[in-house]
C-alpha positions as CSV (number, residue, x, y, z in Angstrom):
1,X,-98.6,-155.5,-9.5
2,X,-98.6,-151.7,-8.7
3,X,-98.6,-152.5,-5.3
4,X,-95.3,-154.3,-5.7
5,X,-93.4,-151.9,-7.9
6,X,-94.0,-149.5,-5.3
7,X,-92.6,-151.5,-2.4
8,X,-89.4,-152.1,-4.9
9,X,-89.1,-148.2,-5.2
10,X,-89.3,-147.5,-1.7
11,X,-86.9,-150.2,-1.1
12,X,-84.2,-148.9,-3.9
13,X,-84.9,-145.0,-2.4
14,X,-84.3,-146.5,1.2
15,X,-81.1,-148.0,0.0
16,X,-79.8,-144.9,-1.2
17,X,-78.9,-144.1,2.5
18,X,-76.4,-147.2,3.3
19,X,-73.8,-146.4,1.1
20,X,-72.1,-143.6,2.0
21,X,-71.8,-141.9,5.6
22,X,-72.4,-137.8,5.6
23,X,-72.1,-135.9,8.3
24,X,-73.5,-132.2,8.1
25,X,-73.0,-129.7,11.0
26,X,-73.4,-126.5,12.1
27,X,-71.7,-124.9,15.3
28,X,-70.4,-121.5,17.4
29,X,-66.5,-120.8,16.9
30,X,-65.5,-118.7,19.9
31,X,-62.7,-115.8,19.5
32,X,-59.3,-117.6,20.2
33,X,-60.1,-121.1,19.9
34,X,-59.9,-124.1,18.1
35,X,-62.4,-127.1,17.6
36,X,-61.8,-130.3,15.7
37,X,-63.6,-133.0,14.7
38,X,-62.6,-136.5,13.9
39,X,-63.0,-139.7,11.6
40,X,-62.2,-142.9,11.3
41,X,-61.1,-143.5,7.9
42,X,-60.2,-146.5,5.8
43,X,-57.5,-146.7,3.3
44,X,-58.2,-145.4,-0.1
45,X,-61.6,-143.9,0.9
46,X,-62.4,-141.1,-0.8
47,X,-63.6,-137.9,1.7
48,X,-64.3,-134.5,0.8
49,X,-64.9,-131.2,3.6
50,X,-66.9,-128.2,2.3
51,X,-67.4,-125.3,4.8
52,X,-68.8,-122.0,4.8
53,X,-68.7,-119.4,7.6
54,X,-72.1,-118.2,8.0
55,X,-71.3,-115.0,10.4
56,X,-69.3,-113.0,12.1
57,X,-66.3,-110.8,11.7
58,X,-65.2,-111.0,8.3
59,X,-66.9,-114.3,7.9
60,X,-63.2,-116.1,8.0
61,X,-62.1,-119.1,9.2
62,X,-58.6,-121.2,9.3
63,X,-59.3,-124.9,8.4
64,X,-56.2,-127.8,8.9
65,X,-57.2,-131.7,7.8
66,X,-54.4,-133.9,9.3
67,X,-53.8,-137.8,9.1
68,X,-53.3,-140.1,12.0
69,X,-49.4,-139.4,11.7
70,X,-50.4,-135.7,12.2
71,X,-49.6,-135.6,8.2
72,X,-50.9,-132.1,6.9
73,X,-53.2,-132.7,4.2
74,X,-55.1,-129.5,3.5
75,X,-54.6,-126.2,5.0
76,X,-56.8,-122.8,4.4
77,X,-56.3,-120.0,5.8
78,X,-58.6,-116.9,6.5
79,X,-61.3,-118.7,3.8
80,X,-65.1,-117.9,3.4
81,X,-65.8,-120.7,2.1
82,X,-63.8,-124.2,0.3
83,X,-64.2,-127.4,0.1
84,X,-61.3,-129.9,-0.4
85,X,-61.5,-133.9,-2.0
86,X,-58.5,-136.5,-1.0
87,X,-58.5,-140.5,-0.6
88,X,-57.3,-141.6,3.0
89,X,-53.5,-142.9,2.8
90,X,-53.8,-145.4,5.6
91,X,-56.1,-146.7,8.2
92,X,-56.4,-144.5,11.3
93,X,-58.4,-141.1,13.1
94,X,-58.3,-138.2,10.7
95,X,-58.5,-134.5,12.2
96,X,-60.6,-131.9,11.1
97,X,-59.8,-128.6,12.7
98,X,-61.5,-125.0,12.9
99,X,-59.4,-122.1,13.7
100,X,-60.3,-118.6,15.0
101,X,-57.3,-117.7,16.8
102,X,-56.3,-114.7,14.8
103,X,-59.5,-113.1,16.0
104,X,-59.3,-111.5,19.6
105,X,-63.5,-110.7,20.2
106,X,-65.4,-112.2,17.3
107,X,-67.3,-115.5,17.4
108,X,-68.2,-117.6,14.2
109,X,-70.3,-119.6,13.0
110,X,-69.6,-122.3,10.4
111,X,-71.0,-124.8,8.6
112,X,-69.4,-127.7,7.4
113,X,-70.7,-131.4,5.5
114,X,-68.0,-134.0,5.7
115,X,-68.9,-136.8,2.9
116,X,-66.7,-140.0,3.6
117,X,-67.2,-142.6,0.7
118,X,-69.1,-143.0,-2.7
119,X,-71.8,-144.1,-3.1
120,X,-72.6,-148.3,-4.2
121,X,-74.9,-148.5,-6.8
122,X,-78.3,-148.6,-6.1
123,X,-78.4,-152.6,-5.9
124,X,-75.7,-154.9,-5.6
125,X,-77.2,-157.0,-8.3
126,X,-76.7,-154.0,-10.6
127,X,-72.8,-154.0,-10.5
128,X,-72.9,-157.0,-12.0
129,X,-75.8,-156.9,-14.2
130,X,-75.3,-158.0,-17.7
131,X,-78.3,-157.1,-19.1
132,X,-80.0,-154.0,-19.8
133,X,-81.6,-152.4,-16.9
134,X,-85.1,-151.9,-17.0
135,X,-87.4,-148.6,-17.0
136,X,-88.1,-148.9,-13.6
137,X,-84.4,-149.3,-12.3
138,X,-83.4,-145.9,-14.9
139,X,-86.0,-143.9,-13.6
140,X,-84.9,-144.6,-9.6
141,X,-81.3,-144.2,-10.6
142,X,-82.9,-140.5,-12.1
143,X,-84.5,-140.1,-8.9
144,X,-81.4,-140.5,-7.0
145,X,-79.3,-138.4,-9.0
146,X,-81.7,-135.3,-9.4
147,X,-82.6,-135.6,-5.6
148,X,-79.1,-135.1,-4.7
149,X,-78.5,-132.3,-6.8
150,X,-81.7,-130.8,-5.0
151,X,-79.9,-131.2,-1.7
152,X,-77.0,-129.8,-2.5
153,X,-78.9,-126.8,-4.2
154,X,-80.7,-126.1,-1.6
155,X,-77.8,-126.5,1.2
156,X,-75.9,-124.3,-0.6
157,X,-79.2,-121.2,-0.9
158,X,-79.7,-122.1,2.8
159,X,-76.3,-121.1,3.7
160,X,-76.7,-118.0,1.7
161,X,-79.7,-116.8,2.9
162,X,-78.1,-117.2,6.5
163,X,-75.3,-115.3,6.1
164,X,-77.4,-112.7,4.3
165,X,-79.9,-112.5,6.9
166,X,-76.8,-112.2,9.6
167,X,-75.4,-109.7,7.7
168,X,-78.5,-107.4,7.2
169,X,-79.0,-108.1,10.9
170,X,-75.6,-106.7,12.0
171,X,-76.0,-103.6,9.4
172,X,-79.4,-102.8,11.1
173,X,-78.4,-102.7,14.4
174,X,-75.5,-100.3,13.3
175,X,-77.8,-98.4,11.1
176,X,-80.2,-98.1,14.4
177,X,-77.8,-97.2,17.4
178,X,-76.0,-94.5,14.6
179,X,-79.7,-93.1,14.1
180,X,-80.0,-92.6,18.0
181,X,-77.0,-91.0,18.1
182,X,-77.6,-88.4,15.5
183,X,-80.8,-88.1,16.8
184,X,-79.6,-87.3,20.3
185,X,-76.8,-85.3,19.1
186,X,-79.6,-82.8,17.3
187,X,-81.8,-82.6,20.4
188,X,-78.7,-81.4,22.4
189,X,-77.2,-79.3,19.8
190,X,-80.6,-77.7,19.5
191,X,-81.1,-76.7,22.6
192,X,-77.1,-75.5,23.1
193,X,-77.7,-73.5,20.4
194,X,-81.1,-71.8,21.9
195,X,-78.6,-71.9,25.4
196,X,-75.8,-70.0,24.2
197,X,-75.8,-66.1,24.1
198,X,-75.2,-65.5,20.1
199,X,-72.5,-62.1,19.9
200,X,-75.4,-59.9,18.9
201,X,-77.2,-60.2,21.3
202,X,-74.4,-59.3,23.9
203,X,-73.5,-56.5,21.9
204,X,-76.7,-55.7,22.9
205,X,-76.5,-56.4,26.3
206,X,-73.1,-54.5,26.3
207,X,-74.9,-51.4,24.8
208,X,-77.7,-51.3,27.7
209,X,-75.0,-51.9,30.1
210,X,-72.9,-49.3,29.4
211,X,-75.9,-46.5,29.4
212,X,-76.6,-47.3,32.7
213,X,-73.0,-46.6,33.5
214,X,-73.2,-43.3,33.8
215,X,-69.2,-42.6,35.4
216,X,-68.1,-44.5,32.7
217,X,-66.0,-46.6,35.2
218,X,-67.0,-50.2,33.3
219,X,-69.5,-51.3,36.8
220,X,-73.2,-50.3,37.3
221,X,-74.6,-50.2,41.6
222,X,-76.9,-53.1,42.0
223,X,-79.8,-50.5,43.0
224,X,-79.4,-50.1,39.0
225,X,-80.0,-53.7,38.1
226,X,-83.3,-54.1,38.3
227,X,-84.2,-50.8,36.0
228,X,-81.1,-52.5,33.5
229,X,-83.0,-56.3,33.6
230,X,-86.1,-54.6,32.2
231,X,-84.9,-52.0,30.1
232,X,-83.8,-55.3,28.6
233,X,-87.6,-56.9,28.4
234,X,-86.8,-59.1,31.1
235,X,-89.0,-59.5,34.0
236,X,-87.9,-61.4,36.4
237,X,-90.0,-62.2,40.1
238,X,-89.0,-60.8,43.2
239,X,-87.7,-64.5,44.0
240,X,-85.0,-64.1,41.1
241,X,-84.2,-60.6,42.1
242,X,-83.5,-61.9,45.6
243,X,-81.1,-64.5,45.0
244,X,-79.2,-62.0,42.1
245,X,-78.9,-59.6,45.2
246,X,-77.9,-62.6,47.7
247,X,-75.2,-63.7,44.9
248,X,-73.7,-60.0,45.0
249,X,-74.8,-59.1,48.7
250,X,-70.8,-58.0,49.2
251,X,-70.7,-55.8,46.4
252,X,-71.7,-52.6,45.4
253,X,-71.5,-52.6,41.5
254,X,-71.1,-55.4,38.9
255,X,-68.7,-55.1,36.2
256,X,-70.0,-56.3,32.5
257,X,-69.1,-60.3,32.6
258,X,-70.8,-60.7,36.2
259,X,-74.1,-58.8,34.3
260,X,-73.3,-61.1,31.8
261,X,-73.8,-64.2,33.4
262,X,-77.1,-63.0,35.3
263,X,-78.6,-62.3,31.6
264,X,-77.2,-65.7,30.3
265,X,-78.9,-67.3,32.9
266,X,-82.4,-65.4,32.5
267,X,-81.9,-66.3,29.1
268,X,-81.9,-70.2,29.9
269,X,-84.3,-70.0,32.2
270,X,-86.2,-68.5,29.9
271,X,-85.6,-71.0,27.4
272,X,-85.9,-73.5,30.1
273,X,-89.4,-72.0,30.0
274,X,-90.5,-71.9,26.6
275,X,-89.8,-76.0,26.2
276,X,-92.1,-76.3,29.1
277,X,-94.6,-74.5,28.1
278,X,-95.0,-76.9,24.4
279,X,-95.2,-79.4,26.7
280,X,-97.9,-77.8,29.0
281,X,-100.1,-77.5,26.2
282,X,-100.9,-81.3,25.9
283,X,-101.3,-81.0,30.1
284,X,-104.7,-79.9,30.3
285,X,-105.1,-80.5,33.8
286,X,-102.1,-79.3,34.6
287,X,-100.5,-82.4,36.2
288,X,-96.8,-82.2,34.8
289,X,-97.6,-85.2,33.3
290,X,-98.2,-85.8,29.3
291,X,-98.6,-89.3,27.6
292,X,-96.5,-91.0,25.8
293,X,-98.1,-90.6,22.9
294,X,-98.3,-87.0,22.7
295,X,-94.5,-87.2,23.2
296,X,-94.0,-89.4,20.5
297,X,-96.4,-87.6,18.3
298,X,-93.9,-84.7,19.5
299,X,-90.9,-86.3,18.5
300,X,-91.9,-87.9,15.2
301,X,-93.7,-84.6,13.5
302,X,-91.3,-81.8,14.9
303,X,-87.8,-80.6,13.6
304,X,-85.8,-84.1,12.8
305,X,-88.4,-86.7,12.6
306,X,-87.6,-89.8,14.3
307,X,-88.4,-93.1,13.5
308,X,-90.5,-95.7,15.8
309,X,-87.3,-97.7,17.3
310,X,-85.2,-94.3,17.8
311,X,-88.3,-92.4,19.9
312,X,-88.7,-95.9,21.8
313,X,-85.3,-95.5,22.9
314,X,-85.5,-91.0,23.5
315,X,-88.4,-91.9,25.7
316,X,-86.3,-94.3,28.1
317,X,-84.8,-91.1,28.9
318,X,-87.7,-89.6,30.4
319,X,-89.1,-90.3,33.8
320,X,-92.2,-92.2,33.8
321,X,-95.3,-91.7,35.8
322,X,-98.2,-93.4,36.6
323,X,-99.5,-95.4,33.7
324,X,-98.2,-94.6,30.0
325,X,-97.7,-91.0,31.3
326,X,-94.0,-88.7,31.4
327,X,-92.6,-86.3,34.0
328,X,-92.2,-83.6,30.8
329,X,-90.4,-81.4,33.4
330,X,-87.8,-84.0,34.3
331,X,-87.4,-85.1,30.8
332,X,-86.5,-81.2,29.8
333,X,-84.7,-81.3,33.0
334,X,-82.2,-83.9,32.1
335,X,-81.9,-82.7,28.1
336,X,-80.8,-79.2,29.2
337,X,-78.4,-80.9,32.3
338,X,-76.6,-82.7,29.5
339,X,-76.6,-79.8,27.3
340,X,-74.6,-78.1,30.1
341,X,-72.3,-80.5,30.9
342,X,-71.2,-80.2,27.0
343,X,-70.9,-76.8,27.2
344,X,-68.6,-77.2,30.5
345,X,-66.5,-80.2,29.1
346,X,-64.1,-77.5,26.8
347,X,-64.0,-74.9,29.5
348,X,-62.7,-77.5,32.4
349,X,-60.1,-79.2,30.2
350,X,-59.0,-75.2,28.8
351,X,-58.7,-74.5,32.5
352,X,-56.5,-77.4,33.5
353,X,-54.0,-76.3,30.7
């Protein structure tokens, strides 16, 4: 006897799917287009459309329902989300159509569950039943209902968690490529700031400069410069002497802005120096090369801590060498190149005006 009441359930749940067609779908929008969808309807049969955009842009979405005499049922425009109930007027192919022409780059996704009918009762024998139905038949009538409410209730948290999920997606990846931005903007502001002469200490240079210009005629002789560069706690090698002397070979004296420019570039050179040498003192051996680690280690406990994803992305910067090693040279190479070429950006454009 148990064995045949549960055949008869199974049999009443299984019939619960031959009464109504449902159609649920999810598909890509492109930017500028339009897709419809289509359905033969019957006369008098009740359909109803719910939609949802699930991402992109402004999760919005144009929607048109038309009859088989191109009739406008329901329009929406720009909507989230809607859903819209209406008995077919005649017999014919009914048009459902997605618009996302009013968007020029953005694709969308959307969701949609097209219901066409109502559902029969659970057996045809029920409709006209005179009696009482029994436990049995209440209980799978029960089932039926409370299962579709579950269906619809969890549709409905699916679509939600989606577009959530899509959303915190998109912020993320905006969060992320603003926080390597910033992050690179501090490196290179950093070290333009350690780059560029601050006015005291050219005052100071200007002071030096003019006690070694003894005619008071605003130049110094370049057999001077030397004794001026170290008055000044600079050393620099013979090398560097060499090429300041090959730079000026045709002159006898420098004024103050060509001394100027020879101290603002000891200066970065000496800068140029110092990075190097807080990279040379995870180089034991001496080999130019540091690992990756140690640069990350670098990069994550120094000055503006950086997180995981934004010194992944630093490091593709740097020039890699054998194994999980960096060129450290290169790397400080390329920061202070860039560093330049910000510094020389203004000046060009001021000289073309």
């Amino acid at each position: 006897m148990f064995k045949i009441h549960m055949i008869f359930i199974a049999s009443l749940l299984f019939s619960l799917l031959t009464y109504s067609s449902c159609t649920e779908l999810t598909f890509e929008l492109p930017d500028n287009s339009v897709e419809c969808f289509y359905e033969d309807l019957k006369k008098n049969v009740k359909t109803t459309l719910e939609y949802q955009v699930l991402s992109g842009g402004n999760y919005d979405v144009d929607v048109v329902i038309k009859g088989p005499d191109a009739t406008q049922i329901y329009a929406g425009q720009r909507k989230q989300y809607d859903s819209h109930s209406f008995a077919a007027l005649s017999d014919g192919v009914y048009s459902f159509c997605f618009s996302n022409e009013f968007s020029s780059f953005t694709h969308k996704v959307v969701y949609f569950d097209l219901v066409v009918g109502e559902e029969s009762p659970i057996l045809d024998r029920m409709s006209n039943k005179q009696t009482a139905i029994t436990k049995l038949e209440s209980a799978c009538v029960n089932i039926h209902e409370n299962l579709n409410v579950l269906i619809d209730v969890q549709t409905h948290h699916r679509n939600r968690e989606s577009a959530g999920r899509n959303l915190a997606e998109m912020l993320n990846e905006r969060v992320s490529y603003w926080s390597i931005g910033e992050s690179i903007i501090i490196v290179v502001i950093g070290i333009g700031q350690a780059a560029e002469l601050p006015q005291q200490t050219i005052e100071k240079f200007r002071e030096c400069f003019n006690c070694y210009d003894f005619d008071h005629v605003g130049a110094i002789p370049m057999n001077r410069l030397p004794l001026v560069i170290q008055s000044l706690e600079f050393y620099p090698t013979l090398f560097e002497l060499k090429e300041i002397s090959n730079q000026y070979k045709e002159q006898e004296a420098i004024n103050f802005p060509e001394f100027l420019e020879i101290m603002s570039s000891l200066v970065h050179k000496n800068t140029n120096s110092e990075i190097l040498d807080a990279f040379r003192a995870y180089d034991d051996k001496g080999t130019g090369l540091i690992h990756v680690n140690d640069l990350k280690r670098i990069l994550q406990t120094t000055g503006q801590k950086l997180s995981s994803q934004d010194v992944n992305h630093v490091i593709e910067m740097a020039e890699t060498g054998t194994g999980d090693t960096i060129r450290y040279r290169e790397f400080v190479r390329k920061l202070l190149q860039a560093t330049k070429n910000v510094e020389n950006g203004p000046s060009k454009s001021t000289k073309r005006r």
